[in-house]
N, C-alpha and C positions, 0 to 999 in steps of 0.2 A: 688271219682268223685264228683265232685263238683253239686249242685240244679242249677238251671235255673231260674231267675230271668223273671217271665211269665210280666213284662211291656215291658221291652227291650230286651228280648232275649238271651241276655248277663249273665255266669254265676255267680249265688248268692256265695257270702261268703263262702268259707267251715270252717267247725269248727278249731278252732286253733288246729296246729298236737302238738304231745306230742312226746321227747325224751329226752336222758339223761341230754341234759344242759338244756333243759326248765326245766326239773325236781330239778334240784337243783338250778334253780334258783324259782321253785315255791317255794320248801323248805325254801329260804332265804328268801323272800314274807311272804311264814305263820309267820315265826320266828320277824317277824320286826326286819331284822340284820341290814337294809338299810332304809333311808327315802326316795330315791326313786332306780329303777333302771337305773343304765348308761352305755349302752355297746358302742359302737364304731367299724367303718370301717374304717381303716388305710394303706391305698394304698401306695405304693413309687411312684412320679411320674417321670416312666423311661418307660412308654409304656400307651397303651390303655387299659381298662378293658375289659375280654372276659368272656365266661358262668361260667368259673370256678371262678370268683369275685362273679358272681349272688348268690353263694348259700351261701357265705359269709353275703353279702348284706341282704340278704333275710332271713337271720338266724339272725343276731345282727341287725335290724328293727324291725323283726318279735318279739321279745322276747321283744323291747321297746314296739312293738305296743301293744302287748298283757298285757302288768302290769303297763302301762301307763306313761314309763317311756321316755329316750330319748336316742338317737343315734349321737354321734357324728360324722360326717365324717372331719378326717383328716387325712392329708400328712404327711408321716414319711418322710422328706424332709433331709437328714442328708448324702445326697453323689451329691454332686452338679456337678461332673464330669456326672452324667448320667442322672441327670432329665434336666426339660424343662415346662417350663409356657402351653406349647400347649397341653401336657399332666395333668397337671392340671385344665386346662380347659375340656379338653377333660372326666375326670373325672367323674370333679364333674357335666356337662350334663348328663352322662349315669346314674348317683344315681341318679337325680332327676326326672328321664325317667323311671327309672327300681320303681321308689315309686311312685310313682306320684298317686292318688287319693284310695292308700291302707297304705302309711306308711312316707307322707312328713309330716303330723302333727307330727311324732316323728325327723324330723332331727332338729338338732341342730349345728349352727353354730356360732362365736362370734362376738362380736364388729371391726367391718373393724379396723385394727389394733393396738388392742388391744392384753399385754401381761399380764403374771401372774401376780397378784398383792400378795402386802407382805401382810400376816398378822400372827397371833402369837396366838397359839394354845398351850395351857396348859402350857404357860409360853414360848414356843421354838415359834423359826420364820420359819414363813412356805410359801408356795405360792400355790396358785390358781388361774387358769381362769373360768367365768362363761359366758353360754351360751349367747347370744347375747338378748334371750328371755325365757322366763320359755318353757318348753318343751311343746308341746299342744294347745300353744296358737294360734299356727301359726304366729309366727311371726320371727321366725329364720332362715325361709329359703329368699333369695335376693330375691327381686325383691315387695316385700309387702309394698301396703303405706303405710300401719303405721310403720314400722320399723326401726328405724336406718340404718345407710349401716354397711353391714354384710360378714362374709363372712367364709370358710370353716376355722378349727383351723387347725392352721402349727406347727410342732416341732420344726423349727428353729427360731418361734416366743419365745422358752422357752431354748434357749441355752445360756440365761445368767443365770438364775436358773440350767441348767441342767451341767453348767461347775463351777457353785457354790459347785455342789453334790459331783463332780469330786476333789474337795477342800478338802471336807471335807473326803471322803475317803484315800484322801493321809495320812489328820493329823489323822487319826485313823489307819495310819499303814496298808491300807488294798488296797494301788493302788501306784502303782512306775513308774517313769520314766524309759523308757527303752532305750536303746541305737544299739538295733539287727535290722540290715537290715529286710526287709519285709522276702527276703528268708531263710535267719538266725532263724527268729521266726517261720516258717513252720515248719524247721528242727527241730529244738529245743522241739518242739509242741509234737514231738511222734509220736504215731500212736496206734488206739485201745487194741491193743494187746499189746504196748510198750511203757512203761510210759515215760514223756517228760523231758525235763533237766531245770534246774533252770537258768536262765539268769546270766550273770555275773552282772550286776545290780539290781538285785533284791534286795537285801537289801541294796540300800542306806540310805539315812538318811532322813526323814522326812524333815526336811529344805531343805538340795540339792534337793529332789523332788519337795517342792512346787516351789523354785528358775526354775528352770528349766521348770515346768509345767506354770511357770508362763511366761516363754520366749518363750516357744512354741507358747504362745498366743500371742507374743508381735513378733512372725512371725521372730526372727531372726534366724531358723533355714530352710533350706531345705525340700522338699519335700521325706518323706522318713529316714530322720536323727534319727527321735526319735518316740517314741508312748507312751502311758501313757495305763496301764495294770492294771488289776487288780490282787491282792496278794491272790490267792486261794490255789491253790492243785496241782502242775504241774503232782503228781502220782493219780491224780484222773481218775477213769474208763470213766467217764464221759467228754469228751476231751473238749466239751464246755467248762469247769470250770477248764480249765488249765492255767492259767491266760490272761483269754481274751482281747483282745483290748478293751477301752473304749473310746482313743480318736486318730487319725490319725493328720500328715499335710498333709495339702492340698492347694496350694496359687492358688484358684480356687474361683472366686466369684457366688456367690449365686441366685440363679433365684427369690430369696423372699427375702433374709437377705442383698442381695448385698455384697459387697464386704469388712462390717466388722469384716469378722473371715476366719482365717487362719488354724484354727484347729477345724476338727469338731469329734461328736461323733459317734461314731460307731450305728450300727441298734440296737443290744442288749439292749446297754446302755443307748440311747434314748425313746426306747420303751416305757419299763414297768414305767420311770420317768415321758413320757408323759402323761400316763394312770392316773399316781395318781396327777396331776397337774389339770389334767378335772376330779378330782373325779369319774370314770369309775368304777366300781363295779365288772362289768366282763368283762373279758378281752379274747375274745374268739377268737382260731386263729387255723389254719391248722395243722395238726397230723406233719409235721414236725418240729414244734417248740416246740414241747413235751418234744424233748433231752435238749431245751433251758429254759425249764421253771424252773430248779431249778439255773440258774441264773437268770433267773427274778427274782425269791423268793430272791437268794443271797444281790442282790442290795438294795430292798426294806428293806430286814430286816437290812442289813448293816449299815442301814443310820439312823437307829433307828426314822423315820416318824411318827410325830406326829398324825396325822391322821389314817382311816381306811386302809385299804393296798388291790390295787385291785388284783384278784387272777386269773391266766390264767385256759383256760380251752381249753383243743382240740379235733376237732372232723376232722372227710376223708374227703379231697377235692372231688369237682367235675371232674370228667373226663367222656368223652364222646368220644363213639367209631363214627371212622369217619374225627377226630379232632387232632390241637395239639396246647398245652397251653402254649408249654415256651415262654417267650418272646421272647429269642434270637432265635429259627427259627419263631416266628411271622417275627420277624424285619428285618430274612432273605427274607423272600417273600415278605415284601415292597421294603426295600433297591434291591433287583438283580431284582424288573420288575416282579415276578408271577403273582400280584395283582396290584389292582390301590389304596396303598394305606393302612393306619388301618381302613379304611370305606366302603372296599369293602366288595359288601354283602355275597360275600363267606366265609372272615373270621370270625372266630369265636369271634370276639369282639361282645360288647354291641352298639358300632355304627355302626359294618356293619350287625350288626342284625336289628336294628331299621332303618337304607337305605333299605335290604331289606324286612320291612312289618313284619316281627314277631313282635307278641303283648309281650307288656311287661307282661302283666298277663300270657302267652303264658310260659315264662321262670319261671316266681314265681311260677306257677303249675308245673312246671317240678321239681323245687327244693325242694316243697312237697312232690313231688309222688317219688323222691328217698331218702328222709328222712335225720334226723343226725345219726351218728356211729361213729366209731372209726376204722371203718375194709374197707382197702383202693377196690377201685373194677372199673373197666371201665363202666359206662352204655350207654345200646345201644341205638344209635341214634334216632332208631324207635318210644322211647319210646318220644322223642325231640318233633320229627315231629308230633307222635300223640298230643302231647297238642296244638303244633299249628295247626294243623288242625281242634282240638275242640275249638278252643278259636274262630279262623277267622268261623267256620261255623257258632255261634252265630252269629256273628257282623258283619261279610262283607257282602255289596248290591251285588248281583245276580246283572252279564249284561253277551250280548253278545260279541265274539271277535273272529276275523278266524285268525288264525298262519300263517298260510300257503294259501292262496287261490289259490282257481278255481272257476271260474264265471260259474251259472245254469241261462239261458235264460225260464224262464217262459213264453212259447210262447202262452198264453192263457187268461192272464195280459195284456192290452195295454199299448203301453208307454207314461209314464206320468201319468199312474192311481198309487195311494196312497193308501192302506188296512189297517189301522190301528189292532193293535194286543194287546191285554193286556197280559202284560207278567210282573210275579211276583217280587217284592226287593230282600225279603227271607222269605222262607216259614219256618222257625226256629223263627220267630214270631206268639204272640198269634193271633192277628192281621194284617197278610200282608198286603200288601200295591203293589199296582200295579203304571205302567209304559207303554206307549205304544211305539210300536216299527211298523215299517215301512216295510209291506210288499212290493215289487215292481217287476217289472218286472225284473230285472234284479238283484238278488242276489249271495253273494260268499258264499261258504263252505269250507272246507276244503278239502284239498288233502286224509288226512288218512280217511276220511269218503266218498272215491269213490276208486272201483277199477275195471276196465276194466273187469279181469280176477279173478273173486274175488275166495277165499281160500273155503273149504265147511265149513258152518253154520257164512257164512258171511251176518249180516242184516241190513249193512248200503246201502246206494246207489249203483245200480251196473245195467249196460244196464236192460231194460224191469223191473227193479225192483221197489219197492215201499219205500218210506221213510216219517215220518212226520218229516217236521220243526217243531221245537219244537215256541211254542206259538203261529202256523199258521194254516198250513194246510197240509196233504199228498200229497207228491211229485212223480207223475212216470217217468221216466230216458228213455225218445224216442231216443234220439239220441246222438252221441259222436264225437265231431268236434277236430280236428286235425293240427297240423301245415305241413308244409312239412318235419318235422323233426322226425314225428309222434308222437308228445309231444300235449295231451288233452290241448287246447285253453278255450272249452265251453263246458257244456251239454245244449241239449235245453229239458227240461221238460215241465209236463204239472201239470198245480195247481189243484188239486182237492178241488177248494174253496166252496164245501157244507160238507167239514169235519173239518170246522174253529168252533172256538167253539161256541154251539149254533146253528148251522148247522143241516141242517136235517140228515146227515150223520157225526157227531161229535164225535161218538163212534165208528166209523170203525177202525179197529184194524189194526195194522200193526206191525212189531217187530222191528222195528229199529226206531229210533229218534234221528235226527241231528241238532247240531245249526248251525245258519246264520246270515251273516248282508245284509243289503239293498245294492246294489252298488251303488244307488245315494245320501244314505243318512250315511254315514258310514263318519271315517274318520280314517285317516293313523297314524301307529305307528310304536315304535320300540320297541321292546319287547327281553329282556332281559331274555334269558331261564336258569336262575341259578340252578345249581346242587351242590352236595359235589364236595369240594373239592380235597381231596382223594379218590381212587380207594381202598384203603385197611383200615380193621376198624382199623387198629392198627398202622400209618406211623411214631411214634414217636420211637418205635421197632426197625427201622433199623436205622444208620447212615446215608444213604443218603435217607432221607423223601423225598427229594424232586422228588426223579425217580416214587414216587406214585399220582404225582401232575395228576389228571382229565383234559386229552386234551377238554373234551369236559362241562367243569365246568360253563361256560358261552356261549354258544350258541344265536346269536340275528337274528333276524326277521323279515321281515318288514310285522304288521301285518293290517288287515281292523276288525275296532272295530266298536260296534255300536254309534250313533252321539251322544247320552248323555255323553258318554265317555270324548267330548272334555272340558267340564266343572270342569272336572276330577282337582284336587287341589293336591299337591307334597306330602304323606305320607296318602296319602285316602288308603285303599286297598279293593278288589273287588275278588268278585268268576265268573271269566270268566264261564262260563257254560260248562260241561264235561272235563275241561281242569285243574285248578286249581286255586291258589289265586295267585292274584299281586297286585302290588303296585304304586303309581305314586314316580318315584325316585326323589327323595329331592334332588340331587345337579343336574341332567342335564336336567329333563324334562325342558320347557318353554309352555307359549301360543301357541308359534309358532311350539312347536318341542314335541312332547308328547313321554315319556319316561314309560314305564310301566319294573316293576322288578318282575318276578317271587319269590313269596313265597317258593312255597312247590305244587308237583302236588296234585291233586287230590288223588292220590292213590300211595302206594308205590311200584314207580317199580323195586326200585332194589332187592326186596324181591324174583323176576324171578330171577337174576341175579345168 
């Protein structure tokens, strides 16, 4: 649990957490193996980032922030059939969102187009790119005046060095031209239990490979005609390392490289070549690339690299009961209509987390509080929504807001008299800070805090009973006004204004307390009641996830807030009173049209459930 920072409320620092990859990269720290550390976050942009990015994020940051080193973020950009500019956009906003005034001194990004430059190491020729700024300076993230223009490193910025590598593996005998259809090489490939067959090209000849690898490039073949493999083990146990793909055709132009390569390289391939081009030190990635890492080793050591050789390391993704992470049903509940969208605040992205009101410290404390490992596990959602509930009780301003209303006629109030009420920001300050708010004759409450016929040990509002508004006064309930449909119109109450505070009856006790707003001084919203969006913790379980979709995931409202509210600014968020946090929604609230997003209730109710 994090200290509380006693100026602002907001919690302090927690100690840096300790697990096995900090660990050995403290070890490499004590040893001076490195002159500085370089980890990196390496997205494909073929989707949004969602919680399971964060712990990645928050792990290769966390480890630069902590030894003073730097993070790159780049795009493994190497399948141009599925990414997209909007998602690299979409991106590199969320990193900059999810670090932003705990870990953007460590991001590093290079010279707005800028590629490897040569140079020659212990006699051999080698390449590298260097960050656009020294790491720390702050000057490597856009948008800084002093800075050059800048911008996130791309892989496909290094596919003339990385189809150089693909050269030299050929004249070393250790990557062939291949000639097997895509479903030829499946078959051929094996199966765990059953070691895979040798290609009928596989021992060509070093010249007809480069010849041919060198036509691939030069795009005179078809999509699918040939692939460039690499020469390992085809009776290797390990099915990765049965001579993987290293380079595809594809006559598909480029969201970043445009339209001058026809043959690009594979994710493997690209990878660990990008890594050691940014001089990356650790190279730290999700338990399922584990199987893949003694091909990473394979390539690095193949190529005999004149430089240091960066080393993968992997730890258990996030997963979160309640949720699901694949892309391809993410991108089914945009594409069929569930959702409005990867920015709805239902899903589990980084941008419809940030639409709706979760703090990004909110998510970094959740990625602490379930740690690094190695041992895969669901965690439960509860554990989500507590941090957000601790994060926003520090930091969100206390107001008033009715969901639902029904007008109480204070018939003892004139009309037109004004009562001024001091009523608190947040009492989670060393120092609160007050507000006044508008008693009046005519005020709304809410519907679930009145019942005609109320339940036993009910002590909110109820005929002949007693309530305090909260920052006002005690309320008694004389009467209960009606439509012809017998649906409550009004109550007409009476104010017992010598129990306001300071009152010579200001300690009179009562057991219920409801909040309110003015009805003359209030003003109208729409209130967006976000829930999970699964009914089951586990909907990634079945094949058809989508039959657990929550009919009632977004519920809206039209609600009466109190007037300060209208000043309200698009990603403010607030603790309505009794009810929970929300947010002013960044794409459709206006001046004119006021949009508030449910956070998180107050309290978890599906724990009834």
């Amino acid at each position: 649990m994090s200290v509380e920072n006693t100026e602002t409320g907001a919690p302090a620092a927690a100690p840096a957490p300790s697990d096995f990859i900090r660990d050995i990269v403290a070890k490499d720290v004590a040893e001076k193996r490195y002159q500085k550390i370089v980890t990196r976050f390496p997205p494909e942009p073929n989707g949004y980032l969602h919680l399971g990015h964060a712990k990645s994020i928050c792990l290769n940051f966390g480890i630069a922030r902590e030894n003073a080193g730097q993070c790159n973020l780049r795009f493994d950009d190497t399948n141009p059939v599925k990414e997209d500019i909007e998602y690299v956009e979409s991106i590199t906003r969320d990193v900059h969102w999810l670090i932003d005034g705990w870990a953007d001194h460590c991001l590093a990004f290079k010279p707005k187009g800028a590629h490897p430059e040569k140079q020659t190491i212990h006699g051999r020729e080698d390449y590298f790119i260097a960050p656009a700024a020294p790491a720390g300076s702050g000057l490597s993230a856009p948008g800084s005046p002093r800075s050059a223009p800048s911008e996130p490193f791309f892989a496909s910025d290094y596919f003339e060095p990385i189809y150089g590598y693909a050269v030299e593996l050929i004249k070393k005998g250790k990557a062939y031209v291949d000639d097997l259809t895509p479903e030829e090489t499946e078959a051929y490939r094996g199966a765990p239990d059953k070691p895979g067959q040798d290609s009928p090209w596989r021992n060509r000849s070093i010249a007809e490979n480069l010849e041919l690898f060198g036509r691939m490039r030069a795009g005179e073949f078809p999509n699918g005609a040939r692939s460039l493999r690499a020469k390992i083990d085809m009776a290797s146990p390990n099915i990765w390392l049965r001579d993987p793909l290293l380079y595809r055709i594809r006559h598909t132009a480029h969201h970043h490289a445009g339209d001058k390569w026809c043959i690009y390289p594979l994710y493997d391939f690209a990878h660990c070549l990008s890594d050691y081009l940014e001089g990356v030190t650790h190279s730290v990635c999700t338990l399922e690339f584990e199987v893949h890492r003694p091909l990473y080793e394979w390539i690095l050591e193949s190529l005999e690299l004149p430089r240091a050789l960066p080393h993968q390391y992997e730890f258990a993704k996030l997963n979160v009961s309640y949720m699901v992470f694949s892309k391809r049903r993410l991108l089914q509940l945009v594409e069929e209509g569930f959702v409005d969208g990867w920015e709805d605040p239902r899903m589990p992205t980084l941008s419809g987390a940030r639409r709706r009101g979760i703090p990004a410290s909110a998510i970094r404390r959740l990625c602490a509080m379930v740690g690094v490992t190695k041992y895969e596990s669901v965690t439960d959602i509860a554990l989500f929504e507590h941090a957000v509930r601790e994060e926003l009780n520090a930091i969100a301003a206390r107001r008033l807001a009715v969901l639902r209303p029904v007008k109480i006629v204070l018939t003892n109030i004139p009309a037109g008299e004004t009562i001024p009420c001091d009523a608190t920001n947040n009492p989670q300050h060393e120092n609160p800070t007050t507000r006044q708010v508008a008693l009046t004759r005519e005020v709304f409450i809410d519907a679930e805090d009145f019942a005609e016929v109320p339940p036993p040990k009910y002590f909110r509002l109820k005929p002949g009973g007693e309530v305090r508004l909260k920052y006002a006064c005690i309320v008694k309930c004389d009467e209960v006004v009606k439509d012809a449909a017998g649906q409550v119109t009004e109550l007409r109450c009476t104010a017992e204004l010598s129990t306001r505070a300071g009152g010579p009856n200001a300690d009179k006790k009562v057991k219920g307390t409801i909040h309110w707003v003015s009805a003359s001084d209030c003003v109208d919203a729409e209130v967006r009641l976000y829930d999970r969006l699964f009914t089951v913790a586990e909907p990634a379980a079945t094949d058809d996830f989508k039959k657990h979709l929550n009919p009632h995931s977004c519920d809206t409202v039209r609600a009466k807030l109190e007037s300060s509210l209208a000043a309200a600014r698009p990603g403010e968020s607030y603790q309505f009173e009794r009810i929970g946090y929300f947010v002013v929604d960044e794409k459709d609230s206006t001046a004119g049209r006021l949009v508030f997003n449910r956070t998180i209730a107050l309290k978890d109710t599906w724990a009834k459930k």
